[in-house]
mmCIF file of the N, C-alpha and C atoms, coordinates in Angstrom:
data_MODEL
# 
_entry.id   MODEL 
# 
loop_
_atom_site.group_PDB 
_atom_site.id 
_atom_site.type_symbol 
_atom_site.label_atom_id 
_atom_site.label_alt_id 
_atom_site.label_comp_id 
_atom_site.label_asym_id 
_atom_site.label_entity_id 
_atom_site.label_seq_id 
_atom_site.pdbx_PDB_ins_code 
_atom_site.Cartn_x 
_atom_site.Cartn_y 
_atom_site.Cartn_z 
_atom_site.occupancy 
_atom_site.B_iso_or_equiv 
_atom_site.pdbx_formal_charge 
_atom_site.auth_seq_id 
_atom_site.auth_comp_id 
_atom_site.auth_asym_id 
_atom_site.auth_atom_id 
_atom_site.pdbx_PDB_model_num 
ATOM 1   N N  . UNK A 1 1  ? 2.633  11.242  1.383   1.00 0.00 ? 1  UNK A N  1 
ATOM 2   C CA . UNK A 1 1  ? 2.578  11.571  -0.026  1.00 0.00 ? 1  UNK A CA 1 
ATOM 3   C C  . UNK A 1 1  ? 1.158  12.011  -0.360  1.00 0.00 ? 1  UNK A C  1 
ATOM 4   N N  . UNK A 1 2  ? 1.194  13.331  -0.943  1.00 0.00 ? 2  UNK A N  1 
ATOM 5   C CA . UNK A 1 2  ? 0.009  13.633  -1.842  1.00 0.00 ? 2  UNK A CA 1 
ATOM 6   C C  . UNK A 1 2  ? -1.173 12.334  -2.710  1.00 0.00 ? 2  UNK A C  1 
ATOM 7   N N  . UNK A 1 3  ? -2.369 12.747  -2.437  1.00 0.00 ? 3  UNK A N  1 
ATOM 8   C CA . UNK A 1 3  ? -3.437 11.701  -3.325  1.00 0.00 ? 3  UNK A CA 1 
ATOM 9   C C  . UNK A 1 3  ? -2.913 12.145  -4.815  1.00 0.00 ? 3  UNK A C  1 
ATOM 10  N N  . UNK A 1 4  ? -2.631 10.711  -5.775  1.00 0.00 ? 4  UNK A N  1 
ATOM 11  C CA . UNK A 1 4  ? -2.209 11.240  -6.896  1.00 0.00 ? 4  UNK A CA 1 
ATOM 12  C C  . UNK A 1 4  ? -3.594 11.082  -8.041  1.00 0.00 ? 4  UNK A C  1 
ATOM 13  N N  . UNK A 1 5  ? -3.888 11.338  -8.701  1.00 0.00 ? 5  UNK A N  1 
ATOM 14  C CA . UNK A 1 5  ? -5.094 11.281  -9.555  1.00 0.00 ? 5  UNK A CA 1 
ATOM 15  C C  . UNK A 1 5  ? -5.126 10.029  -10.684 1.00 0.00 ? 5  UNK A C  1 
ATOM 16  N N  . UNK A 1 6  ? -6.594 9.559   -10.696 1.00 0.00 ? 6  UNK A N  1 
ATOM 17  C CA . UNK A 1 6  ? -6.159 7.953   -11.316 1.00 0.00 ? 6  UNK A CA 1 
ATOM 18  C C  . UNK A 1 6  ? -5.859 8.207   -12.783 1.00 0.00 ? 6  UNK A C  1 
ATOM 19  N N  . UNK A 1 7  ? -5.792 9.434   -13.210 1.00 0.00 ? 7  UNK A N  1 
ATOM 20  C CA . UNK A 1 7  ? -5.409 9.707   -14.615 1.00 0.00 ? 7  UNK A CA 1 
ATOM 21  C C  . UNK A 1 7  ? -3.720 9.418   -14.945 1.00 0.00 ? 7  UNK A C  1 
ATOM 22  N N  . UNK A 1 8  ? -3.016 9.694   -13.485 1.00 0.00 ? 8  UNK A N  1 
ATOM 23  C CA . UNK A 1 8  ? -1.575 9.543   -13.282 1.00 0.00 ? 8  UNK A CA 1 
ATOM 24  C C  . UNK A 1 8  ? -1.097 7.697   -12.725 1.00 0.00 ? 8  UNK A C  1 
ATOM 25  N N  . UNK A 1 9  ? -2.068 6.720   -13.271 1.00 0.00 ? 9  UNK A N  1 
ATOM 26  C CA . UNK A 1 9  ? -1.744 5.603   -13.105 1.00 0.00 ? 9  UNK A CA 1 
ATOM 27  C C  . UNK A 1 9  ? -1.833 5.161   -14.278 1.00 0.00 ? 9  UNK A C  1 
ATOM 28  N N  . UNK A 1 10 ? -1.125 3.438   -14.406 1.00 0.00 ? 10 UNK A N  1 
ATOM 29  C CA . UNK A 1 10 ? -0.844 2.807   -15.725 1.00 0.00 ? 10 UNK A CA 1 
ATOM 30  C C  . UNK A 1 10 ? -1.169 1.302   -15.170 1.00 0.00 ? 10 UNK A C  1 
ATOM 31  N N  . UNK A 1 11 ? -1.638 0.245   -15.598 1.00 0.00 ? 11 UNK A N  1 
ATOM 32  C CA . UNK A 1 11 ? -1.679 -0.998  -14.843 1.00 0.00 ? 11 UNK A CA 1 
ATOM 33  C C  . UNK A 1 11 ? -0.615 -2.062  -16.045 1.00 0.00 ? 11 UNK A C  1 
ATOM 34  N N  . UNK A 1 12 ? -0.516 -2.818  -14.761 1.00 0.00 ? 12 UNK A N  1 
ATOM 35  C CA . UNK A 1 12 ? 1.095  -3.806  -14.977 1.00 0.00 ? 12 UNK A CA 1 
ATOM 36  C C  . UNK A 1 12 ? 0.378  -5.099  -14.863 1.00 0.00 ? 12 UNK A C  1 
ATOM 37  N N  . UNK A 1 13 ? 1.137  -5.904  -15.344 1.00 0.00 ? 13 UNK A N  1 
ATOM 38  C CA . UNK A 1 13 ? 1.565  -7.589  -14.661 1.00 0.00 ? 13 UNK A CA 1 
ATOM 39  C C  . UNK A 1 13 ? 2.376  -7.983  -14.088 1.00 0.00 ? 13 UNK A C  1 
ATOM 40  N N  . UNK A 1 14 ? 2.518  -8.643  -13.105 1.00 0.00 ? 14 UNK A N  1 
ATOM 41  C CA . UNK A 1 14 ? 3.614  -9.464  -13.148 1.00 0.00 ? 14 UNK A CA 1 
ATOM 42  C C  . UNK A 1 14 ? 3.751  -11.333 -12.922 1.00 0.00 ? 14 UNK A C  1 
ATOM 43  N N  . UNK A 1 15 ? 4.398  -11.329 -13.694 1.00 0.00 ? 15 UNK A N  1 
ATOM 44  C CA . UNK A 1 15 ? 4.585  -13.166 -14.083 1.00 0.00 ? 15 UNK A CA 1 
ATOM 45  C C  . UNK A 1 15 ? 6.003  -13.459 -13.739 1.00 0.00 ? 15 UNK A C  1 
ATOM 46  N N  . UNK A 1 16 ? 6.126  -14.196 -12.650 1.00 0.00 ? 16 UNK A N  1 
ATOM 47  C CA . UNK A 1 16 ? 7.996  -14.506 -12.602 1.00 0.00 ? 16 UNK A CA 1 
ATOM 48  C C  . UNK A 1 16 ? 7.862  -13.444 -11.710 1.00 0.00 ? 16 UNK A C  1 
ATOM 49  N N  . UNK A 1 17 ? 9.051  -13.557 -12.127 1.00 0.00 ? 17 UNK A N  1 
ATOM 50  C CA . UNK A 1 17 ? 10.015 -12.334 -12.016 1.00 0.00 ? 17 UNK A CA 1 
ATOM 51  C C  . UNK A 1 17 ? 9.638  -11.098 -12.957 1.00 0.00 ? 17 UNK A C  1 
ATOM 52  N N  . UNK A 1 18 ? 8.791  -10.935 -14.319 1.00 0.00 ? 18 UNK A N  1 
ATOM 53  C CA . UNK A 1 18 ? 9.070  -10.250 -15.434 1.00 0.00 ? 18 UNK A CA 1 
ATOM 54  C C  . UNK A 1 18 ? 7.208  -9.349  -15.219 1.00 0.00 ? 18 UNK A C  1 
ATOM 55  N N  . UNK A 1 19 ? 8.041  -8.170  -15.560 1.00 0.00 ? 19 UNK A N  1 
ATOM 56  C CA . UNK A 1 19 ? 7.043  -7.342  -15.378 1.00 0.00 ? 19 UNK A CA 1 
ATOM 57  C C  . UNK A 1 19 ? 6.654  -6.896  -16.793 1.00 0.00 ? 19 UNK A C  1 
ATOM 58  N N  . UNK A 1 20 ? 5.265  -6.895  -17.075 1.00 0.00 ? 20 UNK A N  1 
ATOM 59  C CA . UNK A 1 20 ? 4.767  -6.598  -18.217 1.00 0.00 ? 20 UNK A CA 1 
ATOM 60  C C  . UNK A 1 20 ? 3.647  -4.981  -18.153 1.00 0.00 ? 20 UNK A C  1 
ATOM 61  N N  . UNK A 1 21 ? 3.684  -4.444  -19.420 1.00 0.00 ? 21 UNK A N  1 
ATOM 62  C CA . UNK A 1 21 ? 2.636  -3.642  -19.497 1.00 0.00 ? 21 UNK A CA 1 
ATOM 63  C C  . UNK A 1 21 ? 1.628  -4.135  -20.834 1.00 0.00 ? 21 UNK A C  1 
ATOM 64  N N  . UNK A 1 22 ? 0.072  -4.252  -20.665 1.00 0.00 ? 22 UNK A N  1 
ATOM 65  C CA . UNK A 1 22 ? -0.357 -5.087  -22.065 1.00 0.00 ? 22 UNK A CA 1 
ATOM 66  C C  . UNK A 1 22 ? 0.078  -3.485  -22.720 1.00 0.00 ? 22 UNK A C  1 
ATOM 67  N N  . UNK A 1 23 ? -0.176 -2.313  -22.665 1.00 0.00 ? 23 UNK A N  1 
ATOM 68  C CA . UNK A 1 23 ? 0.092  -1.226  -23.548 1.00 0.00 ? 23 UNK A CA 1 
ATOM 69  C C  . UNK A 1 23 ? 0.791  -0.401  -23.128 1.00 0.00 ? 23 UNK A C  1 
ATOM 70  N N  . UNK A 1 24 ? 2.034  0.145   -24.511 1.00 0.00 ? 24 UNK A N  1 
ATOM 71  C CA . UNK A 1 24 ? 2.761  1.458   -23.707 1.00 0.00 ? 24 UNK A CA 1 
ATOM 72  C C  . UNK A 1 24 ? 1.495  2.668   -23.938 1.00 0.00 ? 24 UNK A C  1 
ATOM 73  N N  . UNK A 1 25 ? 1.835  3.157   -22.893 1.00 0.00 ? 25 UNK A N  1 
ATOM 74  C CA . UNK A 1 25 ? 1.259  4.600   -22.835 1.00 0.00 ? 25 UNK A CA 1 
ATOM 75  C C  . UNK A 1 25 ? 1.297  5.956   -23.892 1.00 0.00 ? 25 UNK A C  1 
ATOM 76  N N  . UNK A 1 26 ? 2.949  5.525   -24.047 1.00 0.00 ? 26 UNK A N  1 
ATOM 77  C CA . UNK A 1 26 ? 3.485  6.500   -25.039 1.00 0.00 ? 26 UNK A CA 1 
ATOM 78  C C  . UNK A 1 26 ? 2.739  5.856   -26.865 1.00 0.00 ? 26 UNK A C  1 
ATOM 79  N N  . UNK A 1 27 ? 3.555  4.669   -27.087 1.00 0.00 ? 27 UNK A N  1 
ATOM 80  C CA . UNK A 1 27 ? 3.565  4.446   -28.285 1.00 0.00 ? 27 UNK A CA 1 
ATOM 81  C C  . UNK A 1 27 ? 2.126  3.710   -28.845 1.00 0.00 ? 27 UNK A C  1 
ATOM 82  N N  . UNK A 1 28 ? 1.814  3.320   -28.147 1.00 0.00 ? 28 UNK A N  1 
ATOM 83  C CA . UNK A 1 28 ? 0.445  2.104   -27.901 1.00 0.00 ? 28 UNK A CA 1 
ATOM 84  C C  . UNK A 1 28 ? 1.533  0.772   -28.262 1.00 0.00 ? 28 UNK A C  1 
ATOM 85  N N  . UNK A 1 29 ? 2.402  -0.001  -28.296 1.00 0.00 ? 29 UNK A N  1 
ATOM 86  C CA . UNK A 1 29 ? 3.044  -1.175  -28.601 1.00 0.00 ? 29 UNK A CA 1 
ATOM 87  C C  . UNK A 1 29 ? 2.165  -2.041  -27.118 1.00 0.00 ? 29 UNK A C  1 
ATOM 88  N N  . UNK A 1 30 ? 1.799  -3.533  -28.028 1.00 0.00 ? 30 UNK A N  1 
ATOM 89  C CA . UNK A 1 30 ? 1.581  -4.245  -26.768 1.00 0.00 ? 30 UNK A CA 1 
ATOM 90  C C  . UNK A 1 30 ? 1.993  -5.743  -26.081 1.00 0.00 ? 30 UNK A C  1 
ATOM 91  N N  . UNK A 1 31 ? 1.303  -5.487  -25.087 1.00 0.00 ? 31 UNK A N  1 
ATOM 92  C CA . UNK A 1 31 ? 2.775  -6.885  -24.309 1.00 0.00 ? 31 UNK A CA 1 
ATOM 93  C C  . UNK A 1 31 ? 4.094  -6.394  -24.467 1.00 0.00 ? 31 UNK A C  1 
ATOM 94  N N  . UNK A 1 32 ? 4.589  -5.025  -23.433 1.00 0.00 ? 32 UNK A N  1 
ATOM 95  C CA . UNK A 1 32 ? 5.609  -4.942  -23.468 1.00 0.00 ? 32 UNK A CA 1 
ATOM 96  C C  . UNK A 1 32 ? 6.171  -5.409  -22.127 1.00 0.00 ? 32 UNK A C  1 
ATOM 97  N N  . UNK A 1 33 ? 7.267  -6.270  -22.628 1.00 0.00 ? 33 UNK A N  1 
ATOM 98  C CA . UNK A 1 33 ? 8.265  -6.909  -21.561 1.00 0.00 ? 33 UNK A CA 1 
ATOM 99  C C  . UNK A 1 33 ? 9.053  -5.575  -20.827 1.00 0.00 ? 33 UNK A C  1 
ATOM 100 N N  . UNK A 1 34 ? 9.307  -5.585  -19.783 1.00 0.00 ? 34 UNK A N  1 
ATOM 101 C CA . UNK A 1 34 ? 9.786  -3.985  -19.233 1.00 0.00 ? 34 UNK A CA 1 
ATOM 102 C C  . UNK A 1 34 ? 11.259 -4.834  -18.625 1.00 0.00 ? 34 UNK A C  1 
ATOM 103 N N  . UNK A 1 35 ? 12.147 -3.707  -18.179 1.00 0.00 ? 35 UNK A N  1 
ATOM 104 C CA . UNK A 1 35 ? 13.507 -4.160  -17.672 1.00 0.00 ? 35 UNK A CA 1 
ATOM 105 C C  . UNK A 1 35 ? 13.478 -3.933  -16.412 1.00 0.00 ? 35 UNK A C  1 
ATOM 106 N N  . UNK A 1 36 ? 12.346 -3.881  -15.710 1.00 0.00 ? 36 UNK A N  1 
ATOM 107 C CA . UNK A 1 36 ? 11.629 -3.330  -14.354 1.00 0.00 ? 36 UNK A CA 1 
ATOM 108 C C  . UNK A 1 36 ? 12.363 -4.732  -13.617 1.00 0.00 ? 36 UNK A C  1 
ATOM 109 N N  . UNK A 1 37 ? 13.168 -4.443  -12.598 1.00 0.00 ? 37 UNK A N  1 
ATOM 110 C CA . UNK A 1 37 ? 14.216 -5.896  -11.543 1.00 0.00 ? 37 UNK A CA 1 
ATOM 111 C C  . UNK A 1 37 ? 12.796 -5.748  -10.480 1.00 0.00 ? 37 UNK A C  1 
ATOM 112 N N  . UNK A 1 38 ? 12.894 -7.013  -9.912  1.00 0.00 ? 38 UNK A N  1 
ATOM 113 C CA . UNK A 1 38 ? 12.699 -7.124  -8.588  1.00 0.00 ? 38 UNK A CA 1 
ATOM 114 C C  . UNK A 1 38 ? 12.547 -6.112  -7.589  1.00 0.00 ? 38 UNK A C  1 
ATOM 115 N N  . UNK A 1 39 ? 14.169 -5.671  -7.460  1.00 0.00 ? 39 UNK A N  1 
ATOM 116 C CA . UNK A 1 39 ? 14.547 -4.822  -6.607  1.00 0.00 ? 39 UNK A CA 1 
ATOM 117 C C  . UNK A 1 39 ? 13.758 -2.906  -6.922  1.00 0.00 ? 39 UNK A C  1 
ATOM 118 N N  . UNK A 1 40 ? 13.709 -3.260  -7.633  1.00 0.00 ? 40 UNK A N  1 
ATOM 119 C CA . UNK A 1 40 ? 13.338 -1.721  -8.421  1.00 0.00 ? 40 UNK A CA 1 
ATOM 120 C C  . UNK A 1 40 ? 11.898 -1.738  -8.127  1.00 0.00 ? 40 UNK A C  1 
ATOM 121 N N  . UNK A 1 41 ? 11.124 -2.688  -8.423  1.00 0.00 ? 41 UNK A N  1 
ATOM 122 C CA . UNK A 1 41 ? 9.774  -3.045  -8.484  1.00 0.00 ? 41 UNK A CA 1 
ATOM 123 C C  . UNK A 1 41 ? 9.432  -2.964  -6.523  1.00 0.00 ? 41 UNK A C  1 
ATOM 124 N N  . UNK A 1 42 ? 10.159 -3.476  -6.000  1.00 0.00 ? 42 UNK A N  1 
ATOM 125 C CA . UNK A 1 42 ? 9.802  -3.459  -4.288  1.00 0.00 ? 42 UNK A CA 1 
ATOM 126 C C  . UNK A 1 42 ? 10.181 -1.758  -4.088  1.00 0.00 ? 42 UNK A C  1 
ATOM 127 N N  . UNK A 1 43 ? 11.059 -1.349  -4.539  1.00 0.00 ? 43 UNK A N  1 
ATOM 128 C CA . UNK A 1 43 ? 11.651 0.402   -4.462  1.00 0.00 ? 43 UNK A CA 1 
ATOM 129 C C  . UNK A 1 43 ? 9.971  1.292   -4.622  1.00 0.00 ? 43 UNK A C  1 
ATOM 130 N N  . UNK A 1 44 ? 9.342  1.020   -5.353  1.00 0.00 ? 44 UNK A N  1 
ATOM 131 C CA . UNK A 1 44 ? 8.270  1.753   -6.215  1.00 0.00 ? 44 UNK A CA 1 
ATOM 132 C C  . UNK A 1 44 ? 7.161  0.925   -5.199  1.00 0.00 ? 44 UNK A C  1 
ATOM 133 N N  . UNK A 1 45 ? 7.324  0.023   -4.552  1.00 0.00 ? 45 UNK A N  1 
ATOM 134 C CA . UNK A 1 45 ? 6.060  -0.703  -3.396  1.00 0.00 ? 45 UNK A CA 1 
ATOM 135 C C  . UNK A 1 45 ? 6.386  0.229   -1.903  1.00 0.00 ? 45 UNK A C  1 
ATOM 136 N N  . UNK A 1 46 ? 7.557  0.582   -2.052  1.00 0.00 ? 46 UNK A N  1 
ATOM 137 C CA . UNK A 1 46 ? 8.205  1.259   -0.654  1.00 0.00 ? 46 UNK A CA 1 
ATOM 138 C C  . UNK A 1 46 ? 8.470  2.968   -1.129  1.00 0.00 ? 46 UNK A C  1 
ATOM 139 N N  . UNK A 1 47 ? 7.139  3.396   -2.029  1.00 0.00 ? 47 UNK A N  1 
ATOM 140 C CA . UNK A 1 47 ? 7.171  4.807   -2.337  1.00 0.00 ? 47 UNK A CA 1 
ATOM 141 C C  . UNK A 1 47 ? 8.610  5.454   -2.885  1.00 0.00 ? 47 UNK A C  1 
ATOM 142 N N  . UNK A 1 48 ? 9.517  4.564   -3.279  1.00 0.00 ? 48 UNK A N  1 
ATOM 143 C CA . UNK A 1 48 ? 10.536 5.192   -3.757  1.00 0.00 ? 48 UNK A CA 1 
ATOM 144 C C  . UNK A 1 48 ? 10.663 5.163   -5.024  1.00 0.00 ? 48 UNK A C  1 
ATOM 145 N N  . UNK A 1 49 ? 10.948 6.968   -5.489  1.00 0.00 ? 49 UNK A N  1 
ATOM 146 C CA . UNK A 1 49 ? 10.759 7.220   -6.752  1.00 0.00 ? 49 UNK A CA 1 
ATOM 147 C C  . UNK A 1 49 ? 11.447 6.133   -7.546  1.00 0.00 ? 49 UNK A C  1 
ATOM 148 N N  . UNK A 1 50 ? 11.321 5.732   -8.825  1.00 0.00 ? 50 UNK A N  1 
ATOM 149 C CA . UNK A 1 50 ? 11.760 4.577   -9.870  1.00 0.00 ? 50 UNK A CA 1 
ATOM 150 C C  . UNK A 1 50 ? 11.615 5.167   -11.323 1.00 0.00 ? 50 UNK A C  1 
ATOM 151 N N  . UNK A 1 51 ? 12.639 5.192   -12.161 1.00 0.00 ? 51 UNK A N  1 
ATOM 152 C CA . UNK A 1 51 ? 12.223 5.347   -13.393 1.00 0.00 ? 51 UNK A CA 1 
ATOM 153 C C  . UNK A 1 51 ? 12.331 3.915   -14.190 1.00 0.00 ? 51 UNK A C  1 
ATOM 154 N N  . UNK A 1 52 ? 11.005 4.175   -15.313 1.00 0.00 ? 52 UNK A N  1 
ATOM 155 C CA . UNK A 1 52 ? 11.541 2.896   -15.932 1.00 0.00 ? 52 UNK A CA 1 
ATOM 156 C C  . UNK A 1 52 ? 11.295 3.763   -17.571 1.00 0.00 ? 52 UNK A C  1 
ATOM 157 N N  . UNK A 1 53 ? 12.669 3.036   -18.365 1.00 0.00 ? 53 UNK A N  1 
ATOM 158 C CA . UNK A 1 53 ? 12.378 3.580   -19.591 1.00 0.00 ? 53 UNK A CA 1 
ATOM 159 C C  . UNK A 1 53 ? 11.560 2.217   -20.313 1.00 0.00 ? 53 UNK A C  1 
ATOM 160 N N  . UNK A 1 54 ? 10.268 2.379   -21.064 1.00 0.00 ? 54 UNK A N  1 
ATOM 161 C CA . UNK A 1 54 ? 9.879  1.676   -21.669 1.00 0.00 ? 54 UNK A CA 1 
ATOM 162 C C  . UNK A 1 54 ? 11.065 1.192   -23.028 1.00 0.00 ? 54 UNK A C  1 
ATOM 163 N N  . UNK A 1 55 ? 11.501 -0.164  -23.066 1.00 0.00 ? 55 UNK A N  1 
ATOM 164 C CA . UNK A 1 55 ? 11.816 -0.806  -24.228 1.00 0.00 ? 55 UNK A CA 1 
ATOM 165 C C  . UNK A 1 55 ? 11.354 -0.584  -25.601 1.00 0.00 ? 55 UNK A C  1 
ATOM 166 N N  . UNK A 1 56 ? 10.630 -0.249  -25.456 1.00 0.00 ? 56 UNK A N  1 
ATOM 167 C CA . UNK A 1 56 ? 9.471  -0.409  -27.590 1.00 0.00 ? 56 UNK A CA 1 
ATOM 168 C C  . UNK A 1 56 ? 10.251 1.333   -28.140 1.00 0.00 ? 56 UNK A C  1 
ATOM 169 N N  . UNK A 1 57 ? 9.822  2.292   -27.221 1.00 0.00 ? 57 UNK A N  1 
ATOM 170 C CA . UNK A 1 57 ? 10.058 3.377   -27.800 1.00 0.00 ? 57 UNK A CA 1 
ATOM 171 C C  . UNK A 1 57 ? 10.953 4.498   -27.155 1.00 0.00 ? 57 UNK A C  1 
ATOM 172 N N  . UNK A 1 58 ? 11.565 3.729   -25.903 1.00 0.00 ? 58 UNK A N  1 
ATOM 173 C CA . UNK A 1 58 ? 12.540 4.861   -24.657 1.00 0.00 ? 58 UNK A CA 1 
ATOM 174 C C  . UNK A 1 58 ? 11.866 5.770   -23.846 1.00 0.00 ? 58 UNK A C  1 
ATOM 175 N N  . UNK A 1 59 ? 10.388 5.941   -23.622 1.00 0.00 ? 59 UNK A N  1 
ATOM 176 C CA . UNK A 1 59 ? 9.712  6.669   -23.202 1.00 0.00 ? 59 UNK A CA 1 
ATOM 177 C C  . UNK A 1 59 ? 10.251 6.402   -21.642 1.00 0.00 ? 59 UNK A C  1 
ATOM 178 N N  . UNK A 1 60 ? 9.870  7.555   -20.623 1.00 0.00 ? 60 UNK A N  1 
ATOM 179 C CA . UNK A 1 60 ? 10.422 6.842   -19.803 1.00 0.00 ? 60 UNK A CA 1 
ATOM 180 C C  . UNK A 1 60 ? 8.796  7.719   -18.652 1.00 0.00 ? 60 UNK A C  1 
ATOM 181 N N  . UNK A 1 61 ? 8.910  6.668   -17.629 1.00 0.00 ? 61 UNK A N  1 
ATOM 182 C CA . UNK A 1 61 ? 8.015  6.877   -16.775 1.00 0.00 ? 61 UNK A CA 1 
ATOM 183 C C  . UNK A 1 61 ? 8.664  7.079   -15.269 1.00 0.00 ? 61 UNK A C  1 
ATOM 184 N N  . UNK A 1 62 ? 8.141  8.335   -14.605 1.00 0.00 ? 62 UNK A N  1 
ATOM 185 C CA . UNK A 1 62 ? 8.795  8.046   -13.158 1.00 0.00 ? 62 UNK A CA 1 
ATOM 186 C C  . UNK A 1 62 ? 7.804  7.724   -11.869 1.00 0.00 ? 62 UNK A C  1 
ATOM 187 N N  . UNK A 1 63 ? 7.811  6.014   -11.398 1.00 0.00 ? 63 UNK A N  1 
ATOM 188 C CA . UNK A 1 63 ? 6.997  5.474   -10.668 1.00 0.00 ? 63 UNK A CA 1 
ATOM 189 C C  . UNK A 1 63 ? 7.395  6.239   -9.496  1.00 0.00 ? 63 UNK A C  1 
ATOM 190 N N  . UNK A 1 64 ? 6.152  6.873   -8.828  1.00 0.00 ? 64 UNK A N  1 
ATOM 191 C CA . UNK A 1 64 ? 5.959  7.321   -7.750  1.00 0.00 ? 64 UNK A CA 1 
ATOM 192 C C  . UNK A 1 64 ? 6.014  6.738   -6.711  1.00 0.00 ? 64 UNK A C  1 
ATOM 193 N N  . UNK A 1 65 ? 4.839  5.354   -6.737  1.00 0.00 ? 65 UNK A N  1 
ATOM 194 C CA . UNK A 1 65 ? 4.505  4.074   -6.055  1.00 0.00 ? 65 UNK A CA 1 
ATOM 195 C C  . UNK A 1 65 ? 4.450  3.484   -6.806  1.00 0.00 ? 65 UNK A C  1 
ATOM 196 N N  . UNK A 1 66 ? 3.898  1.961   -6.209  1.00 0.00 ? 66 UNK A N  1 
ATOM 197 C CA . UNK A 1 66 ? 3.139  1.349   -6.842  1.00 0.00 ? 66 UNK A CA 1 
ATOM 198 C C  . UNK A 1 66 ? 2.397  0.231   -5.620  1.00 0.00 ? 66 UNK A C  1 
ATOM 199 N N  . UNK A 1 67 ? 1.068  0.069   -6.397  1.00 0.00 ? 67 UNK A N  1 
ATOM 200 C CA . UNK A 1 67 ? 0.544  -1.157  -5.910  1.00 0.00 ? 67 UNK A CA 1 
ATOM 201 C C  . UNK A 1 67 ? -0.208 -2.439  -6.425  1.00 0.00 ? 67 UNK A C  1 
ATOM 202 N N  . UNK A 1 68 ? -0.093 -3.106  -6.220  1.00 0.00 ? 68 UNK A N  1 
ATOM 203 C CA . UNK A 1 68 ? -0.627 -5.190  -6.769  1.00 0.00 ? 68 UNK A CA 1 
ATOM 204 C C  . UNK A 1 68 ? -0.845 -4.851  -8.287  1.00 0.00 ? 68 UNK A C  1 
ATOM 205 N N  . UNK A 1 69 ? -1.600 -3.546  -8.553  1.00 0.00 ? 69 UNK A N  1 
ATOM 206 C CA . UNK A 1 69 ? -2.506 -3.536  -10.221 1.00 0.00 ? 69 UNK A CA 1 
ATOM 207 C C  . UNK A 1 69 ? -1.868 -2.573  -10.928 1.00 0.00 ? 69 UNK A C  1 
ATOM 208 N N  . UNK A 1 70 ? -1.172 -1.163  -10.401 1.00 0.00 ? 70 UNK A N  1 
ATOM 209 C CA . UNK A 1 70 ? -0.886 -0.208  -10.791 1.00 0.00 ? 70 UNK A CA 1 
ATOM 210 C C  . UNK A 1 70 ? 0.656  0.427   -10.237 1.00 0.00 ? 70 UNK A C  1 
ATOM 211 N N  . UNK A 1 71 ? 1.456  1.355   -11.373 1.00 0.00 ? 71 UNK A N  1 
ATOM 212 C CA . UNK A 1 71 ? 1.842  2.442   -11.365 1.00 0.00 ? 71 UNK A CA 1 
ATOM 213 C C  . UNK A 1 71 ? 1.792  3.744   -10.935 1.00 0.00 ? 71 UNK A C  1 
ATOM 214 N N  . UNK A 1 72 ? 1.951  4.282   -10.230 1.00 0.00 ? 72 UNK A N  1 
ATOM 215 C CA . UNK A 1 72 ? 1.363  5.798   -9.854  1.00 0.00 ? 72 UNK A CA 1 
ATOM 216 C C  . UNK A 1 72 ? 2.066  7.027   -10.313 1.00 0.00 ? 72 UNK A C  1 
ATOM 217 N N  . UNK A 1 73 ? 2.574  7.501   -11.097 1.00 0.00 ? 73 UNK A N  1 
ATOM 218 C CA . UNK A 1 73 ? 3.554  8.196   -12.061 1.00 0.00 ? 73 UNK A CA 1 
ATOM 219 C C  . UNK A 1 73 ? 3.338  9.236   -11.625 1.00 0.00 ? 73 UNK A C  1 
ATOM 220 N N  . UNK A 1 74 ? 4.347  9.902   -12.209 1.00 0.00 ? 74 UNK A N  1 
ATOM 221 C CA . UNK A 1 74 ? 4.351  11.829  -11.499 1.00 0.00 ? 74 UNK A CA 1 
ATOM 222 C C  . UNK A 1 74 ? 3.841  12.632  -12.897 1.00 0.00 ? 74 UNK A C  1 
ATOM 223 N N  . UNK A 1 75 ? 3.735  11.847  -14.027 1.00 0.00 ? 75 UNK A N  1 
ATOM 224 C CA . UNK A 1 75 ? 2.741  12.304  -15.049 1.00 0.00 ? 75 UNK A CA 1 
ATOM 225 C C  . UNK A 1 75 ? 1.544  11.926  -15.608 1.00 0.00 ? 75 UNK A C  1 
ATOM 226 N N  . UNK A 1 76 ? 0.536  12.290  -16.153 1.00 0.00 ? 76 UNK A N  1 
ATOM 227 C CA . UNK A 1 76 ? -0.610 12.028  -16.417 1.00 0.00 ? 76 UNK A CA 1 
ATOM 228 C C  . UNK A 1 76 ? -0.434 10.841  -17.812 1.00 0.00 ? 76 UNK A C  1 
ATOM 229 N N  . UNK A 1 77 ? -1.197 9.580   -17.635 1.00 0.00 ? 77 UNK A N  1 
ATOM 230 C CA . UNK A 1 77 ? -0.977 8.568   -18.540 1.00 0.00 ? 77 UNK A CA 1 
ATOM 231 C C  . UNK A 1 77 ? -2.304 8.656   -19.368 1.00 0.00 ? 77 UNK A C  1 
ATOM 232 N N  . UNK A 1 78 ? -3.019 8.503   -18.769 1.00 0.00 ? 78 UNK A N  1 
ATOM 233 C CA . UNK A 1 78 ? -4.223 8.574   -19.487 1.00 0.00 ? 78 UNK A CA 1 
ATOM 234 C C  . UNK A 1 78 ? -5.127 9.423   -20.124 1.00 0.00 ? 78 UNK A C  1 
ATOM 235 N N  . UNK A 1 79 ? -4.958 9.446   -21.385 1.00 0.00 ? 79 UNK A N  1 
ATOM 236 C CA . UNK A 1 79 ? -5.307 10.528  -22.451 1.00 0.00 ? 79 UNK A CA 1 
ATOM 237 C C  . UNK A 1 79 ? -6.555 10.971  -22.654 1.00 0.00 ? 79 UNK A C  1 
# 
């Protein structure tokens, strides 16, 4: 896979099982609880594309990767 640019990352939590973002990208809403599974979340650790629609406003993001801190999206997050 192509180097993706750190403008095309978003950083996460995770607690539990439950994956958090402190800010959406799209809306600015914060502490959003995401519907991001387990399974979906290891999909996006194993480079497989993942969409997740953010909850607050339906925005939707398509995880490229991911790793421990970050998102790697196929669009630019950071404004």
């Amino acid at each position: 896979m192509k180097l993706l640019p750190f403008e095309n990352t978003w950083p996460y939590e995770k607690v539990g099982e439950d994956v958090y973002l402190h800010e959406c990208p799209d809306c600015g809403d914060s502490n959003v609880l995401t519907f991001l599974k387990t399974e979906q979340l290891q999909d996006a650790f194993d480079n497989v594309k993942t969409q997740l629609i953010m909850p607050c406003c339906n925005y939707r993001i398509t995880i490229l990767q991911a790793d421990e801190d970050y998102f790697w999206t196929s669009e630019r997050q950071r404004k």
